[in-house]
C-alpha positions, -999 to 999 in steps of 0.1 A, spaced: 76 -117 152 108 -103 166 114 -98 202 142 -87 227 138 -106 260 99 -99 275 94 -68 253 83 -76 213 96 -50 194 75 -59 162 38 -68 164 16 -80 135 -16 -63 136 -31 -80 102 -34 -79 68 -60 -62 40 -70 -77 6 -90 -65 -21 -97 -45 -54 -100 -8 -55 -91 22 -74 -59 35 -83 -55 76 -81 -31 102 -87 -29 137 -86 -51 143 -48 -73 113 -65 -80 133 -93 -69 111 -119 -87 78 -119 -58 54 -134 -82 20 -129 -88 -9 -106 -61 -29 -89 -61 -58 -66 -38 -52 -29 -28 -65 -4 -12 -48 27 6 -62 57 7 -38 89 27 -34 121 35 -15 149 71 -16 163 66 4 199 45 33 186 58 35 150 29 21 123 45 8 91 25 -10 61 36 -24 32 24 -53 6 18 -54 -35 -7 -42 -58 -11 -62 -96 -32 -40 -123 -20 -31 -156 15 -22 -158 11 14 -180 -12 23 -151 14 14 -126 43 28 -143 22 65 -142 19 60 -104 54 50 -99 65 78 -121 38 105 -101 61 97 -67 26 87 -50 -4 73 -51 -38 70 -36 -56 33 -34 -93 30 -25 -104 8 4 -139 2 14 -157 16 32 -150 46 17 -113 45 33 -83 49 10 -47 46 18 -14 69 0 14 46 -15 47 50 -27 49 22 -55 84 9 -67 97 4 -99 73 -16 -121 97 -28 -147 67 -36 -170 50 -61 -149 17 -62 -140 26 -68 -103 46 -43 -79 61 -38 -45 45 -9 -19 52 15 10 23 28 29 23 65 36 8 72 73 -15 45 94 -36 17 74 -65 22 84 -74 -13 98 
């Protein structure tokens, strides 16, 4: 956690794990099941979330290559992602678009 005197400037506020559905296209296109896991923050009243998602590398290489994605969460929750570049392994790096909702 990173801080400047009394004031933190980065607080952790937890991190999600699970399996759920990979979507592109406004969830339209179903591209399977993947396992995630998200870190979040708030740094003053900014939210950021990132983490990794592993499934099966063509499916991530069609989200990657879509610009965004949509994974499921439960509770009938899901969360938009921005996936980077696969490079034809089953296990990738991702941005969270917006809030996680925690």
């Amino acid at each position: 956690m990173t801080s400047f005197g009394k004031r933190q400037l980065l607080k952790y506020l937890g991190t999600i794990r699970g399996r759920g559905n990979l979507t592109i296209g406004n969830g339209q296109i179903n591209l399977g099941i993947v396992s995630y896991e998200i870190d979040s923050y708030l740094d003053r009243e900014l939210y950021s979330a990132d983490g990794q998602i592993e499934g099966d590398t063509a499916h991530l290489m069609r989200a990657f290559e879509a610009g965004s994605a949509r994974i499921s969460l439960p509770r009938g929750r899901s969360v938009e992602v921005v996936l980077a570049d696969p490079i034809g392994i089953p296990a990738v790096e991702i941005v969270i678009q917006g809030r996680l909702p925690l």
